[in-house]
MITOR-985578 format. One record per residue (C-alpha): residue number from 1; residue in three letters; x, y, z. Coordinates in pm, whole numbers, plus 50000, padded with zeros to 5 digits. Last residue first. Example, Ala and Ser with C-alpha at 12.3 -4.5 7.8 and 13.67 -1.06 7.14 Angstrom:
! residues 2
<n = 2&res = SER&px = 51367&py = 49894&pz = 50714>
<n = 1&res = ALA&px = 51230&py = 49550&pz = 50780>
END
This chain:
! residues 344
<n = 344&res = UNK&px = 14398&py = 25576&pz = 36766>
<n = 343&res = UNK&px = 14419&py = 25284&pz = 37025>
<n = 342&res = UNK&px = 14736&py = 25394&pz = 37165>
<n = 341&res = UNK&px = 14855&py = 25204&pz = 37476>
<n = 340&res = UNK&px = 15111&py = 25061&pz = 37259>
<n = 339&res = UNK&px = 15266&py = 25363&pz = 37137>
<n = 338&res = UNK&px = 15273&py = 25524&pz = 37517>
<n = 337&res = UNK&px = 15611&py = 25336&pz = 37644>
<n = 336&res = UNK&px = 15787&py = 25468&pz = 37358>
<n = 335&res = UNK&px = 15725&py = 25856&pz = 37342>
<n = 334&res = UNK&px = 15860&py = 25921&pz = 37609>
<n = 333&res = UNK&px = 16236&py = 25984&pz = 37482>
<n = 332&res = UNK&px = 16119&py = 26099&pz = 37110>
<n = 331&res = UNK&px = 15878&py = 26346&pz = 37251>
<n = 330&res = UNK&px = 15525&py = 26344&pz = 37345>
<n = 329&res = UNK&px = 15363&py = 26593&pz = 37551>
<n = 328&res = UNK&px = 15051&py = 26496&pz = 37820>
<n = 327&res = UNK&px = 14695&py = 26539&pz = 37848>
<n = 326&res = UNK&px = 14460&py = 26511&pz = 38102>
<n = 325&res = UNK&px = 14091&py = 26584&pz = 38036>
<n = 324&res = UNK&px = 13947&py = 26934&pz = 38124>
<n = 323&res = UNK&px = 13602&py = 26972&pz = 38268>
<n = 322&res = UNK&px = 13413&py = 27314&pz = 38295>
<n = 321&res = UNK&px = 13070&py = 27456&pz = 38414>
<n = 320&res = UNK&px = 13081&py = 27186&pz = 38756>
<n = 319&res = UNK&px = 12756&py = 26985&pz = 38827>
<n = 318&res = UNK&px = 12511&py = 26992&pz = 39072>
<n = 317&res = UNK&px = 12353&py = 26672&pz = 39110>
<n = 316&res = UNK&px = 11953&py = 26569&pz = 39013>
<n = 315&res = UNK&px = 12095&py = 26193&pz = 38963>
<n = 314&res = UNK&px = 12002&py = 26218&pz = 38569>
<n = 313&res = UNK&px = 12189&py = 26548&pz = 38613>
<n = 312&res = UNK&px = 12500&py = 26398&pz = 38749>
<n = 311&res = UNK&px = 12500&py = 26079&pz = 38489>
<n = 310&res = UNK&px = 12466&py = 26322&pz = 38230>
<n = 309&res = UNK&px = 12797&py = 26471&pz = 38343>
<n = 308&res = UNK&px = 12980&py = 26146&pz = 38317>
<n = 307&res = UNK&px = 12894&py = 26079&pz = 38025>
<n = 306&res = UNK&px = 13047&py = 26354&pz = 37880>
<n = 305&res = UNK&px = 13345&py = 26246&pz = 38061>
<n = 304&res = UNK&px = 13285&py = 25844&pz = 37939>
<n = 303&res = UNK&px = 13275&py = 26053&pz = 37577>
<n = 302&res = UNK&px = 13561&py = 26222&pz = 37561>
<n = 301&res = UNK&px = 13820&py = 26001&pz = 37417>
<n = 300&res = UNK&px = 13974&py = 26256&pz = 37186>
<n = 299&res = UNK&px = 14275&py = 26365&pz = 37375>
<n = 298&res = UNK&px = 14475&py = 26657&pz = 37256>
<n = 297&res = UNK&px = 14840&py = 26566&pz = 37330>
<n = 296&res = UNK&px = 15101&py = 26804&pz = 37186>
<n = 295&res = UNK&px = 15344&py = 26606&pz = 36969>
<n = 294&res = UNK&px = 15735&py = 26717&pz = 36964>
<n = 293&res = UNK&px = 15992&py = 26665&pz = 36717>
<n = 292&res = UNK&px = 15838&py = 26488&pz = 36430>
<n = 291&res = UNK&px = 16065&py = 26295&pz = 36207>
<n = 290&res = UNK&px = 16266&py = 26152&pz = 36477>
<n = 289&res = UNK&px = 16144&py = 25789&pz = 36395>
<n = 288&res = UNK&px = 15973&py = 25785&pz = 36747>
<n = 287&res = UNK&px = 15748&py = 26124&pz = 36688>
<n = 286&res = UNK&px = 15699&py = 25946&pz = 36322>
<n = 285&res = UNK&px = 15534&py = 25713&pz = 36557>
<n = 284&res = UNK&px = 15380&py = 25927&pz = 36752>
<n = 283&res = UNK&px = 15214&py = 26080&pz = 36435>
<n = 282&res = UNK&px = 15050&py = 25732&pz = 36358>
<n = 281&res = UNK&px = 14915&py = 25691&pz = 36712>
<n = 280&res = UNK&px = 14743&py = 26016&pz = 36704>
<n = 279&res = UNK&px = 14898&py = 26295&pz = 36882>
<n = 278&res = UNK&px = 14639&py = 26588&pz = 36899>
<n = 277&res = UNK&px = 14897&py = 26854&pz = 36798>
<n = 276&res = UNK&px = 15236&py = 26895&pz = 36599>
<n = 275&res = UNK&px = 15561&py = 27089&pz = 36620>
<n = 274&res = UNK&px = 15857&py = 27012&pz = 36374>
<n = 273&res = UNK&px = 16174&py = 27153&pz = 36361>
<n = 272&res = UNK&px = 16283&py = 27177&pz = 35985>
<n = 271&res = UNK&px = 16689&py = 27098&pz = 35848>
<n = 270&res = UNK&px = 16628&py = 26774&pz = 35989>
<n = 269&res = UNK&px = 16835&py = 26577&pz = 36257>
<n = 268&res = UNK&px = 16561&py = 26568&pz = 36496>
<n = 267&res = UNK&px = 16260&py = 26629&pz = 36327>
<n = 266&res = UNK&px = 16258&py = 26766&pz = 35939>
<n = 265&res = UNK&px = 16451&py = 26680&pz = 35642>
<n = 264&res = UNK&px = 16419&py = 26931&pz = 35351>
<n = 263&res = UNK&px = 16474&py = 26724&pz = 34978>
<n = 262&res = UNK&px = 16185&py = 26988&pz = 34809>
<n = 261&res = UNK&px = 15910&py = 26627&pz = 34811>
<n = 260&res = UNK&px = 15972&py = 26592&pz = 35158>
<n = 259&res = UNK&px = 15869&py = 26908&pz = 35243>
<n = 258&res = UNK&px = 15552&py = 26913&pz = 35111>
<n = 257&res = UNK&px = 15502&py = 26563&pz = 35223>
<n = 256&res = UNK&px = 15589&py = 26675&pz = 35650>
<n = 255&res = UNK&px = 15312&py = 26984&pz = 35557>
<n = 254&res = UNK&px = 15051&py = 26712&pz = 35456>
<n = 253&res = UNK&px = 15128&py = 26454&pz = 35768>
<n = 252&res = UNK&px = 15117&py = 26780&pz = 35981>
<n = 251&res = UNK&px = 14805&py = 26895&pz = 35886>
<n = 250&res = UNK&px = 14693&py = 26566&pz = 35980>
<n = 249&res = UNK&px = 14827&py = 26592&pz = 36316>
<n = 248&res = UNK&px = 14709&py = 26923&pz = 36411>
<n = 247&res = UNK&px = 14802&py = 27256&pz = 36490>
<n = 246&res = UNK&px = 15131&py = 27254&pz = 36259>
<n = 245&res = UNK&px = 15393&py = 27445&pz = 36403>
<n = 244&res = UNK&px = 15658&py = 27481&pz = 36146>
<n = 243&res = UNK&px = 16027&py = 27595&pz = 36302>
<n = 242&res = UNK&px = 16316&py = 27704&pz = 36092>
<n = 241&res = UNK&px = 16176&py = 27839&pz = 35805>
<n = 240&res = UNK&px = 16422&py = 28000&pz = 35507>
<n = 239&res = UNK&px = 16400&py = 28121&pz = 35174>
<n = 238&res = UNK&px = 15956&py = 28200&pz = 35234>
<n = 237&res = UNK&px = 15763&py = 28247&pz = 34957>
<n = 236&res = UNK&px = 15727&py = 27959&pz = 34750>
<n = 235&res = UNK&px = 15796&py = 27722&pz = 35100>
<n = 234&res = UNK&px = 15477&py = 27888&pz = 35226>
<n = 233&res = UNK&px = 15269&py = 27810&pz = 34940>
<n = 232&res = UNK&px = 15386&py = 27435&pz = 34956>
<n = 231&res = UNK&px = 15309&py = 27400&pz = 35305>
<n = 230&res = UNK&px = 14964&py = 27551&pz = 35251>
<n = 229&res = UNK&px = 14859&py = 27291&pz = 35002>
<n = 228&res = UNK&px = 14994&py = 27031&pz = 35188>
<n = 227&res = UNK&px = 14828&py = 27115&pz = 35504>
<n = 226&res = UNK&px = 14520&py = 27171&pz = 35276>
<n = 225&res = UNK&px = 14522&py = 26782&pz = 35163>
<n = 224&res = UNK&px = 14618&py = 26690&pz = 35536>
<n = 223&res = UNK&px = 14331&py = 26849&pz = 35688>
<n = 222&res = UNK&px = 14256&py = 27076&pz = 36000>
<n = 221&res = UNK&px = 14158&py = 27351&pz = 35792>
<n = 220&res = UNK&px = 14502&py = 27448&pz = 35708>
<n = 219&res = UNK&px = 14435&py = 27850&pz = 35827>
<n = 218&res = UNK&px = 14780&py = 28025&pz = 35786>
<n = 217&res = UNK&px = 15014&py = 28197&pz = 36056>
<n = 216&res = UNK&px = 15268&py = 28410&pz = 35888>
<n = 215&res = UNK&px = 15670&py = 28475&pz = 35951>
<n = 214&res = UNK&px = 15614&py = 28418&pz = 36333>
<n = 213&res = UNK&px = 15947&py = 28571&pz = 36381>
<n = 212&res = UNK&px = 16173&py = 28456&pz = 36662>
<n = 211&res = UNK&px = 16471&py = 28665&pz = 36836>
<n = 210&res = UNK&px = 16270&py = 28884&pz = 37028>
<n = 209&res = UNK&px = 16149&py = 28567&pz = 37219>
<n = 208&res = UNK&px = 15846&py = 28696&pz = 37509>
<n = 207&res = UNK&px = 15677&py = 28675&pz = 37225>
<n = 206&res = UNK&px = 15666&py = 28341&pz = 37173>
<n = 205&res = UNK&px = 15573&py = 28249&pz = 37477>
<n = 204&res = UNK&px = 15186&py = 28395&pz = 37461>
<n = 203&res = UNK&px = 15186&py = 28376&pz = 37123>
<n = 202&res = UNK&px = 15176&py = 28000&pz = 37174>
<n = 201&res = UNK&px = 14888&py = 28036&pz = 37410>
<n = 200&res = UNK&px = 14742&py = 28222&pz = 37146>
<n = 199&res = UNK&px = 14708&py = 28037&pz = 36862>
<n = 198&res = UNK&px = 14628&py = 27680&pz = 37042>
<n = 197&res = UNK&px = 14352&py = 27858&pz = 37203>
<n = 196&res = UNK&px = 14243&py = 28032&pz = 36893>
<n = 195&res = UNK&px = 14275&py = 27715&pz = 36693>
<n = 194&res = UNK&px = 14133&py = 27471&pz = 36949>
<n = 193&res = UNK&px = 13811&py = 27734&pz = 36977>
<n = 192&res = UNK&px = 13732&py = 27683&pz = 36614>
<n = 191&res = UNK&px = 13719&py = 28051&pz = 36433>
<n = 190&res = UNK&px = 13916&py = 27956&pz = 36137>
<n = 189&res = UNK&px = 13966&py = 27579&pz = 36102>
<n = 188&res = UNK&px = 14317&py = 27500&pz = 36244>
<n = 187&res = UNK&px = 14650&py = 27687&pz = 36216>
<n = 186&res = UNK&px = 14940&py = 27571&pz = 35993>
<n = 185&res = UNK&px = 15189&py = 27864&pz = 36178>
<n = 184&res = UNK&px = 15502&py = 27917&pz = 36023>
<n = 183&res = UNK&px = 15829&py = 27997&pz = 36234>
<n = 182&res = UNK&px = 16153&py = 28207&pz = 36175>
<n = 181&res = UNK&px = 16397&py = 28115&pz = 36441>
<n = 180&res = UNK&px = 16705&py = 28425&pz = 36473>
<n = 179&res = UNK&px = 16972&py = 28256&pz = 36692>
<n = 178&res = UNK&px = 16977&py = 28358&pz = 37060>
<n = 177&res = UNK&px = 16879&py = 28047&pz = 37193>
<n = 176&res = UNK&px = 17002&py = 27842&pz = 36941>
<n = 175&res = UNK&px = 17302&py = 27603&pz = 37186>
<n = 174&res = UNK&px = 17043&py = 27289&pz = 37116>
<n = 173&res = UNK&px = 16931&py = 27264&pz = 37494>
<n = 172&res = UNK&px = 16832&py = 27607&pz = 37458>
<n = 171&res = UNK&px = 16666&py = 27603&pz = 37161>
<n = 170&res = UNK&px = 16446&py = 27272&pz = 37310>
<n = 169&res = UNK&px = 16374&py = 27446&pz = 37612>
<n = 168&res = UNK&px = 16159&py = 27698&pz = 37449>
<n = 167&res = UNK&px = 16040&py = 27530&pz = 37182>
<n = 166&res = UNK&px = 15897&py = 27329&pz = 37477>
<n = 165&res = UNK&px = 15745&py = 27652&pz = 37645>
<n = 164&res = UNK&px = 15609&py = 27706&pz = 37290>
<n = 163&res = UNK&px = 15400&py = 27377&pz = 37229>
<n = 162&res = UNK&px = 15318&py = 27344&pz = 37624>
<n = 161&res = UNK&px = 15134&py = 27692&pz = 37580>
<n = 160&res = UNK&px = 14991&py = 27612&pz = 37289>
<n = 159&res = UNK&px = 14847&py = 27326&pz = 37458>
<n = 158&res = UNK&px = 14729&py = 27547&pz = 37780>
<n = 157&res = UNK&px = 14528&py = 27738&pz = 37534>
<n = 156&res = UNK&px = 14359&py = 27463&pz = 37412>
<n = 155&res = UNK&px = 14274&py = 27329&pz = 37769>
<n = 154&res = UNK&px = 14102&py = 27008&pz = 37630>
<n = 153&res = UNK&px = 13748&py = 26898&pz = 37614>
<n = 152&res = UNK&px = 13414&py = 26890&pz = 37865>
<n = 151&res = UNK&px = 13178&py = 27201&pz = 37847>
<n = 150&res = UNK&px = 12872&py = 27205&pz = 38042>
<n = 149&res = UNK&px = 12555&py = 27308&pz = 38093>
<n = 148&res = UNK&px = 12487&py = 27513&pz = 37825>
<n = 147&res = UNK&px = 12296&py = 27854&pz = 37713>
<n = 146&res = UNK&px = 12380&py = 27990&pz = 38148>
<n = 145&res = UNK&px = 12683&py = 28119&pz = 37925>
<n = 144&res = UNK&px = 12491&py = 28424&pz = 37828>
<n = 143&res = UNK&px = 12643&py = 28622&pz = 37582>
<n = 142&res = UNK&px = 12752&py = 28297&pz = 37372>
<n = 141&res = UNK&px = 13062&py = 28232&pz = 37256>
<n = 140&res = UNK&px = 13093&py = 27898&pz = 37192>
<n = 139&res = UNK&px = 13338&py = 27606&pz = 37303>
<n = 138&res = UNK&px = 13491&py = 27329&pz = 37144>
<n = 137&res = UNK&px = 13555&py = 26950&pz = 37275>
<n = 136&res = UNK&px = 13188&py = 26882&pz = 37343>
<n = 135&res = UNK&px = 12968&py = 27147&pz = 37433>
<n = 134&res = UNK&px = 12695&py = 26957&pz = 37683>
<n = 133&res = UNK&px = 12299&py = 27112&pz = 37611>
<n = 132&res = UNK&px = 12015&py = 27052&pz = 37884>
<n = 131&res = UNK&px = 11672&py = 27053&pz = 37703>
<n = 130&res = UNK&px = 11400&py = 27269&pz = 37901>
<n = 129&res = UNK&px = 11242&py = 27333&pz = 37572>
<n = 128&res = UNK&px = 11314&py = 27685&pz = 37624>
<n = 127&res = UNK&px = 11664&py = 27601&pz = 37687>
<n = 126&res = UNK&px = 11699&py = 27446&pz = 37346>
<n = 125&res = UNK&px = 11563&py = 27717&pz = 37187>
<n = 124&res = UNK&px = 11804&py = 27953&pz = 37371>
<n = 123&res = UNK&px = 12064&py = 27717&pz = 37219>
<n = 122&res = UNK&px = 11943&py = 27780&pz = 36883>
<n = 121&res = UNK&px = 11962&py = 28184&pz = 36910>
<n = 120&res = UNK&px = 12254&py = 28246&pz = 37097>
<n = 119&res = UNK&px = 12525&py = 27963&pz = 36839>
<n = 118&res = UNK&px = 12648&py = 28227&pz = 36600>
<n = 117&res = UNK&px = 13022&py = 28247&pz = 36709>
<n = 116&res = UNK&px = 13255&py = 27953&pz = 36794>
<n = 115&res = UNK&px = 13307&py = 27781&pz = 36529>
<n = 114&res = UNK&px = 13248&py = 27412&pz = 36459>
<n = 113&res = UNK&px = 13083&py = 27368&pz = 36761>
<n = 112&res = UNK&px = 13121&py = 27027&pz = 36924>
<n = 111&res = UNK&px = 12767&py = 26899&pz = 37026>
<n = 110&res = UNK&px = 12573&py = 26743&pz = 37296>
<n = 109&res = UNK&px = 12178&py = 26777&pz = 37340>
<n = 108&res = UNK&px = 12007&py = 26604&pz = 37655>
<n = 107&res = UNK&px = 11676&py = 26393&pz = 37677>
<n = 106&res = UNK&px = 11595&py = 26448&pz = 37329>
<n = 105&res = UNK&px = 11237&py = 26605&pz = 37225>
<n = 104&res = UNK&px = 11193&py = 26560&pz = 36896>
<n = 103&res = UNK&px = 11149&py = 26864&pz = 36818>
<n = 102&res = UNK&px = 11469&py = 27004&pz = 37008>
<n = 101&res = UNK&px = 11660&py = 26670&pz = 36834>
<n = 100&res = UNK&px = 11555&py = 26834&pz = 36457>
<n = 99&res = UNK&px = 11655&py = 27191&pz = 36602>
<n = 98&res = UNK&px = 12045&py = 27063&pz = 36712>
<n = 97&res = UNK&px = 12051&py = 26913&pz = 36374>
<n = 96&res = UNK&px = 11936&py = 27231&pz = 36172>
<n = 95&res = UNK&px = 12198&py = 27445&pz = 36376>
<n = 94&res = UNK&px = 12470&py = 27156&pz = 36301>
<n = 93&res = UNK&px = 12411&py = 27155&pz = 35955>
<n = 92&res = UNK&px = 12436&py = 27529&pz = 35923>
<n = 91&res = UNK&px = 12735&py = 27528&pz = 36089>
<n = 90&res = UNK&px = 12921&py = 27336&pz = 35803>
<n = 89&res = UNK&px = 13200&py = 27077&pz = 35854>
<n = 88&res = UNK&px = 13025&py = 26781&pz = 35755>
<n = 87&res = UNK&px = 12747&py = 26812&pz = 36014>
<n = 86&res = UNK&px = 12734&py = 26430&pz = 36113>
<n = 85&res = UNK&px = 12426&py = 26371&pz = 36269>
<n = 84&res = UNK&px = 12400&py = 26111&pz = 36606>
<n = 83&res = UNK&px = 12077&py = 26052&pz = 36780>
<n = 82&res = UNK&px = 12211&py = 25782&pz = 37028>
<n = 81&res = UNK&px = 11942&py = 25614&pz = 37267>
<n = 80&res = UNK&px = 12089&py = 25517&pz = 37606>
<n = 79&res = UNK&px = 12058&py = 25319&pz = 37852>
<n = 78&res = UNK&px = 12406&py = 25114&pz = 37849>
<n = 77&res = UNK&px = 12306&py = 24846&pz = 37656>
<n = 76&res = UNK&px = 12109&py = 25084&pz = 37426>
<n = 75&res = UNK&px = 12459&py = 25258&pz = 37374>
<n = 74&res = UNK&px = 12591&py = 25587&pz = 37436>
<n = 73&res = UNK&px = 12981&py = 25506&pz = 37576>
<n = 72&res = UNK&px = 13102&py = 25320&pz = 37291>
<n = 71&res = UNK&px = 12934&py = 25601&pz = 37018>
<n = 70&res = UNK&px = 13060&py = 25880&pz = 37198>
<n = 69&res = UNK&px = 13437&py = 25761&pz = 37199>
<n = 68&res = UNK&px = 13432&py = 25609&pz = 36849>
<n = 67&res = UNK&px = 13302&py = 26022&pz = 36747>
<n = 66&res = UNK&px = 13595&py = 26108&pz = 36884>
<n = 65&res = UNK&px = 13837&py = 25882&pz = 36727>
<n = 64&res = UNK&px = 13689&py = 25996&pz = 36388>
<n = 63&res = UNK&px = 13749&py = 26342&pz = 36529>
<n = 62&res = UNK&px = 14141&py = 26284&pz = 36558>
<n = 61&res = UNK&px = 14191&py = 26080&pz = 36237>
<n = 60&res = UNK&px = 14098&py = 26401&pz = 36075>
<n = 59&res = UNK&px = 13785&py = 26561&pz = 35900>
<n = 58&res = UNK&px = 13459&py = 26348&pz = 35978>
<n = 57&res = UNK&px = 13233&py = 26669&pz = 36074>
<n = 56&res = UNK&px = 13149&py = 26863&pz = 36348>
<n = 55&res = UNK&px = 12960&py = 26602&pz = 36539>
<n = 54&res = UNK&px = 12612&py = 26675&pz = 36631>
<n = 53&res = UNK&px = 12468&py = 26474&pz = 36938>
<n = 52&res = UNK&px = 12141&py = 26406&pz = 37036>
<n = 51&res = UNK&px = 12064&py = 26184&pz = 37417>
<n = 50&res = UNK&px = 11800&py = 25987&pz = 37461>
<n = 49&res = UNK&px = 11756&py = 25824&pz = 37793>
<n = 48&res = UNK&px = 11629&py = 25482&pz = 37741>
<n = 47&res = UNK&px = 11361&py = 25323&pz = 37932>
<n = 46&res = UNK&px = 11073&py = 25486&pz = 37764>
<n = 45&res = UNK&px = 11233&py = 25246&pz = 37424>
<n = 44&res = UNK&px = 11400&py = 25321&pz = 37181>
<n = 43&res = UNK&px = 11425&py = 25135&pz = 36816>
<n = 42&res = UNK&px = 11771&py = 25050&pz = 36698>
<n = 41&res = UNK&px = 12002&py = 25346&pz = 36480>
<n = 40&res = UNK&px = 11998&py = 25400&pz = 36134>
<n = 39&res = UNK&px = 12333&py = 25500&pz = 35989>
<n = 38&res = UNK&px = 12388&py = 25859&pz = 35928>
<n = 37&res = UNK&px = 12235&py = 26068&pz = 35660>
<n = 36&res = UNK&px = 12109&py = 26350&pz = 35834>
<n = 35&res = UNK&px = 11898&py = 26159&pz = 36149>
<n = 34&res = UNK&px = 11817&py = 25780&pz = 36080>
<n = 33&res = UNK&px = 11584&py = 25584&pz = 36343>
<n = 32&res = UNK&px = 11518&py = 25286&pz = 36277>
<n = 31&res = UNK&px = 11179&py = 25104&pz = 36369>
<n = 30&res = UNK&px = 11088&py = 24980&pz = 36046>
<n = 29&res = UNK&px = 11147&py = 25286&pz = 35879>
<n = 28&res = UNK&px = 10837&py = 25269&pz = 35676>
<n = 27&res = UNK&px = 10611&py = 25545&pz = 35778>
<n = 26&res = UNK&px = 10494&py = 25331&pz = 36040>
<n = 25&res = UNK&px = 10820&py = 25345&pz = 36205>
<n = 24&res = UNK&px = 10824&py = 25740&pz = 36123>
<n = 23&res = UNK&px = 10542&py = 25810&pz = 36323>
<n = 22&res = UNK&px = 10599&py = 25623&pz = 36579>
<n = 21&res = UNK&px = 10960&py = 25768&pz = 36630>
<n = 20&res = UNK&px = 10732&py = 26066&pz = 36680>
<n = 19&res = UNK&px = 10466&py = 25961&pz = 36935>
<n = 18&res = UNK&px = 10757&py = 25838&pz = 37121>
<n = 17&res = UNK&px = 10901&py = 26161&pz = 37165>
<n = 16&res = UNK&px = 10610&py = 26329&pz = 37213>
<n = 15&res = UNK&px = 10514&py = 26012&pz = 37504>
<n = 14&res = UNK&px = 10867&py = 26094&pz = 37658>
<n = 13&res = UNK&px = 10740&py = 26450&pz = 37686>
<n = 12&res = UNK&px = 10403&py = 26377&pz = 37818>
<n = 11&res = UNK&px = 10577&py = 26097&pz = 38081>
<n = 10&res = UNK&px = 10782&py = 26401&pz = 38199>
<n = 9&res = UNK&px = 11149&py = 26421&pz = 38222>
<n = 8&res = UNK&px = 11247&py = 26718&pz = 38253>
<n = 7&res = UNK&px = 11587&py = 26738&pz = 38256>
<n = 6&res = UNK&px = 11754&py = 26861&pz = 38553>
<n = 5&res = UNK&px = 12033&py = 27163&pz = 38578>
<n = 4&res = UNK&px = 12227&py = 27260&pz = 38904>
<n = 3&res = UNK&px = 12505&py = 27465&pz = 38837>
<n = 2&res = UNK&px = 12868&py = 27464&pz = 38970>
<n = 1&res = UNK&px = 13121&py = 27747&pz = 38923>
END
């Protein structure tokens, strides 16, 4: 569906804005501008659209590559004035940040919700204030979607999808089709929409399988020290587990040293078939190595699509509710011509 949102861009609401950075300039920030913690950011100016965003946190190589994409793309050199807080993985950071850039009356609001619930109240402020708001990578559940603009981020679903279908294959190609596969799930933060997605698109395939047993699906967090953790529980209770699907990366790189550690191989020749997501350069390598079997692409470098849809609504253009980026899956015989291109 496409909708039709412009800013408002009033000289009285510029002049709020600039009445506040003011404010604080004289209050000794030397014209910086710091918002929870971050680094202080260069004067603006009426030319510059401002644009707030609230990052979920600084958890995995994934969402440090992220936040690189939105802080190329939203530069003064490129018209732009970057509000950026870190919420450090708690919601009620990111509800306090998306209220400080309402007052001060941002230009457009983008954010990646660290869960998907709880989110009606803020971003009807932000509508009131006639503030366009761009989900970023996540989604929300809101009762009335006409809350955001946009979305722009992955097809979650359609990655857990890709992670089963090529399970799938991969049995078959190995002569295991109709061998009994018990599989752990490492899933992400409890709640995020890339661990529902993820969850059930692979649920989706796997239980079309009579012959494989999701033996228990635990939240990792999204972080190698609680991949670990949670690998090692799982290996206390369970004898034997044949597949691990580890929703992201770093979860992965914790889960791969549990292992290691007990003498159980993984990958290609292991005793462990490995799934992983996001497919950071340093997990495509171990993709390479045969230590990993598959990586699911979840690509970080959102910001130029972001972008893109401000663009549109500085131009008064309808834009579309939903925009996927292209991924792809990695395996040990594509993997190869991708490492280079990898900046992440």
């Amino acid at each position: 569906m496409a909708i039709k949102t412009q800013r408002d861009i009033s000289p009285g609401r510029k002049v709020c804005f600039l009445l506040g950075l003011l404010a604080l300039v004289l209050g000794g920030c030397a014209g910086q501008f710091r918002i929870s913690g971050e680094e202080e950011e260069p004067a603006v100016d009426e030319n510059l659209v401002v644009v707030g965003v609230s990052q979920v946190g600084s958890e995995s190589v994934w969402r440090t590559a992220n936040t690189a994409s939105i802080q190329e793309v939203f530069t003064n050199d490129r018209g732009y004035f970057l509000l950026f807080s870190n919420a450090r993985q708690r919601q009620e950071n990111q509800i306090k940040a998306i209220r400080r850039f309402i007052s001060r009356q941002v230009d457009y609001i983008v954010f990646s919700p660290i869960t998907e619930s709880g989110w009606d109240v803020v971003l009807q402020e932000a509508r009131d204030a006639g503030i366009p708001v761009i989900l970023m990578d996540r989604q929300v559940d809101v009762q009335d979607h006409t809350l955001y603009t946009a979305w722009v981020g992955s097809d979650f679903h359609g990655e857990g999808r890709n992670a089963g279908e090529w399970l799938e294959g991969y049995l078959e190609q190995q002569g295991r089709e109709e061998e009994e596969i018990r599989i752990v799930v490492l899933q992400g933060t409890e709640g995020a929409t890339s661990a529902i997605g993820r969850t059930r698109g692979f649920q989706e395939v796997a239980v079309t399988h009579s012959n494989w047993t999701i033996l228990e699906q635990v939240d990792a967090e999204y972080t190698t020290a609680k991949g670990r953790e949670v690998m090692d529980n799982l290996l206390d209770k369970y004898e034997e587990i044949d597949v691990v699907i580890s929703q992201n990366d770093d979860m992965t790189f914790g889960a791969l040293e549990a292992m290691s550690r007990r003498g159980i191989t993984t990958g290609v020749e292991g005793d462990v078939i490995v799934v992983s997501f996001d497919a950071v350069k340093s997990a495509l390598k171990l993709v390479e190595q045969g230590v990993i079997n598959v990586d699911i692409e979840c690509n970080p470098e959102q910001g130029e699509w972001v972008e893109k849809v401000i663009r549109a609504l500085e131009r008064g253009e309808d834009v579309e509710k939903t925009f996927y980026i292209e991924e792809q899956v990695f395996t040990p015989e594509n993997v190869g011509e991708y490492l280079d291109q990898r900046n992440y």
